[in-house]
N, C-alpha and C positions, 0 to 999 in steps of 0.2 A: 222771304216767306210771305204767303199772300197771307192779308190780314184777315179774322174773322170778321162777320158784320153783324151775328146773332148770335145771342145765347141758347145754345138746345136744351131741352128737355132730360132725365137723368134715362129716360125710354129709348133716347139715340145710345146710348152706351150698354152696348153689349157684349157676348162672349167675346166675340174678334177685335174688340178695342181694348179688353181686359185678357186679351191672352197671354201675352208675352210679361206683362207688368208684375214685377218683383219690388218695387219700393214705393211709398206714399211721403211725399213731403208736402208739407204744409205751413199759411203762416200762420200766426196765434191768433192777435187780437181783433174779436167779430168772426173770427173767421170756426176757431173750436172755443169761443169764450162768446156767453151772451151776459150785456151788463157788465164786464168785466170780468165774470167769474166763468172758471172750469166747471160747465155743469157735468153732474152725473155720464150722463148721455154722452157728452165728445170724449170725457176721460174712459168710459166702457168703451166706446168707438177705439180709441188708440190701441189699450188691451186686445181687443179682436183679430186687429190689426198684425199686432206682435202675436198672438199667437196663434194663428193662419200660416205666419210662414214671412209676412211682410215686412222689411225694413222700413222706418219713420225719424224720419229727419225733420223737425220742426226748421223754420228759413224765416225767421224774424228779423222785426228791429229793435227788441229789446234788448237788454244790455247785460255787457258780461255778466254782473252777477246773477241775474234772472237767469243764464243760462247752465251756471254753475249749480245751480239749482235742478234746473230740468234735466240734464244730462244723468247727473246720480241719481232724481228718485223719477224719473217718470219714466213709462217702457218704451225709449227711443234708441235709434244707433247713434246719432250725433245729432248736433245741434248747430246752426249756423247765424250767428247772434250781429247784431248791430251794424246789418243791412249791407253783411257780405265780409265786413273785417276781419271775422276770425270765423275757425268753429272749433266743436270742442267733440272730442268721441272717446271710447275707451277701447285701449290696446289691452288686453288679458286684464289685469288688475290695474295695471296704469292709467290716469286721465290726460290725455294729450291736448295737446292745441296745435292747431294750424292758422298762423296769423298769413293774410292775405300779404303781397309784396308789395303791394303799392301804398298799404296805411302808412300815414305821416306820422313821424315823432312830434311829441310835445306836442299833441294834435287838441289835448283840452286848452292849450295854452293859445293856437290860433285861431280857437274859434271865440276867442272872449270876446275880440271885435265883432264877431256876425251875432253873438248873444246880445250886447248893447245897444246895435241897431236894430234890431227887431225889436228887442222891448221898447226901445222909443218910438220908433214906426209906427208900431200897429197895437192900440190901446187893450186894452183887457189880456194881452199876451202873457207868456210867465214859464220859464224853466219847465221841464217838464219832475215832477216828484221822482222820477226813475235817476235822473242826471247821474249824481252819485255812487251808480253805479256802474256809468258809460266810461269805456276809455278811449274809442278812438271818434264818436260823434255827439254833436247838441240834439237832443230830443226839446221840440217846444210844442209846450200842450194848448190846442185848441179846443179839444172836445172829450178828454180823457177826464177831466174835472171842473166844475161850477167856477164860471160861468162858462158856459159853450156859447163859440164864438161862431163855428159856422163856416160854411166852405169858402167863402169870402174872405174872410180873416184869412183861413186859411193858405188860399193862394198870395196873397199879401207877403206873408211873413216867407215863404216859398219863396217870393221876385225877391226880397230883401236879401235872403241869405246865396244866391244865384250874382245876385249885383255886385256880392262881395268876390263871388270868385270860388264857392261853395255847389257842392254838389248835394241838393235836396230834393229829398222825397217825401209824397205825400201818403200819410197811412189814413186809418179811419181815426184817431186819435191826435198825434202828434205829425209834427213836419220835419221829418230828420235830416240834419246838414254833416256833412263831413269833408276832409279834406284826400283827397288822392282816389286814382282810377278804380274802382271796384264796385260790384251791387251784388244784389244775393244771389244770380247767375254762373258768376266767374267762380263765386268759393262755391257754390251747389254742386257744377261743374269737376271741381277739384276734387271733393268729399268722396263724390260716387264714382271716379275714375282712379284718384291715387288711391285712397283709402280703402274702397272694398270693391274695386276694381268694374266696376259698370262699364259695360265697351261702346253701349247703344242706349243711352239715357234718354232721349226722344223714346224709344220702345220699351223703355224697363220701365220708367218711372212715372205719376201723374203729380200735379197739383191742385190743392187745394188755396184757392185764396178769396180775397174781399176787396181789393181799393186801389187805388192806383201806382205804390209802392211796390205793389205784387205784378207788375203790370211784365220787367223784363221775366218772369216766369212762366210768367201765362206765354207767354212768346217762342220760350227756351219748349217747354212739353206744350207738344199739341193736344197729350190729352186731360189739359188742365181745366178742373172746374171750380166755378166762384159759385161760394154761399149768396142769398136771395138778395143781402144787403148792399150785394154791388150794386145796383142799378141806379142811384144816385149820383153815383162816381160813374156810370159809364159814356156819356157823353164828354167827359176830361180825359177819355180813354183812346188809344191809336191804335190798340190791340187787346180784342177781348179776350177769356177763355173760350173754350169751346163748348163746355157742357156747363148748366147752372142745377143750383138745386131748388125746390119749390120752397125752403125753408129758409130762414136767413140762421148769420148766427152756430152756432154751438148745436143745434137742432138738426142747420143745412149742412155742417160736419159730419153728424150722426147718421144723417138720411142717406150721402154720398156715400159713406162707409159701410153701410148697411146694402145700397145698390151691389157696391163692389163686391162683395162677398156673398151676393147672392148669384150674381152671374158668374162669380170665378171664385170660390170659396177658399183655395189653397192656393199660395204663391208655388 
């Protein structure tokens, strides 16, 4: 697939880009959360969303219990948690999980070696406060909590956890390591084809996202756009989105979503 080289404007996206599109997945943090919190605005945004007609599948790297969370109270169809390992949706009154096949067992117990050399590695590092409720990956916070360390750090504790033999990704927050073949791609993939049968997810679906973590998405839907805050991370990038918004943040959620339903108001 040929790589983007620019970000467009939300004015390139029109009826015939939004004609066919029936679902909106997105990831969370920075991307419908500014400062870390749910503003007003992304969470109206989602609602609109859901009641237009549109499926929403948040595709994070936050961790199961964050997503046991989202799944019952917030207006989504599923939820794709801890950077592709599982997701979780509801069958009639039942809450299901789909665990990815490639996540490893005893997966907190193999990564206690790539948590000890990171913290010794690279100074001011530190668990990420979510940990506790991950089960199949290490979340290690560089920029989620004082002190922020900086994109530097960052790639740092990233070579660290890769040296071991770790698969890690960089978000706007944290650097998430995990062990076994999978990213938020393969379960995205699986959610909107087994589960509620999507045949052309290239033409049904778009994304929203922000960092480099979001990056095999941006790649998966061509018609995926990043909130304004990407563009620090876009030079670490090998594949852009296609469309950006003028706002970063929980704002540039609002703004996309707001584009969307203005040129195609019903799924």
């Amino acid at each position: 697939m040929e790589q983007n080289k620019r970000l467009l404007p939300l004015s390139f996206f029109g009826e015939k880009e939004a004609e066919r599109l029936r679902w909106v997945l997105c990831d969370i943090d920075d991307t419908i959360t500014t400062g870390g919190k749910l503003t007003a605005d992304s969470y109206a945004a989602l609602w609109a969303l859901h009641e237009a007609g549109y499926g929403v599948i948040p595709v994070t790297g936050r961790p199961a219990g964050w997503c046991d969370l989202i799944i019952r109270e917030w207006p989504v169809d599923a939820v794709v948690g801890e950077n592709g390992a599982f997701a979780l949706y509801f069958d009639g009154p039942q809450l299901k999980r789909i665990l990815h096949p490639n996540t490893v067992p005893d997966a907190q117990e193999k990564l206690r070696s790539v948590r000890e050399a990171v913290l010794q590695a690279v100074p001011g590092s530190r668990v990420a406060k979510d940990q506790f409720s991950r089960i199949y990956d290490l979340a290690i916070d560089f920029n989620e909590d004082e002190p922020h360390l900086g994109l530097e750090a960052a790639e740092k504790i990233k070579a660290v956890c890769e040296s071991m033999g770790a698969t890690a990704k960089l978000s706007s927050i944290h650097v998430n390591a995990w062990f076994g073949d999978y990213d938020k791609v393969s379960m995205a993939r699986e959610v909107l084809s087994s589960i509620f049968g999507v045949k052309e997810p290239e033409k049904e679906a778009m994304f929203f996202g922000d960092s480099p973590n979001d990056e095999p998405m941006f790649r998966f839907l061509p018609l995926s756009c990043a909130v304004a805050n990407i563009r620090p991370f876009a030079s670490r990038m090998a594949y852009l989105p296609r469309f950006a918004t003028a706002a970063p943040g929980a704002a540039g959620f609002a703004e996309g979503v707001g584009h969307l339903l203005e040129v195609k108001p019903h799924a």
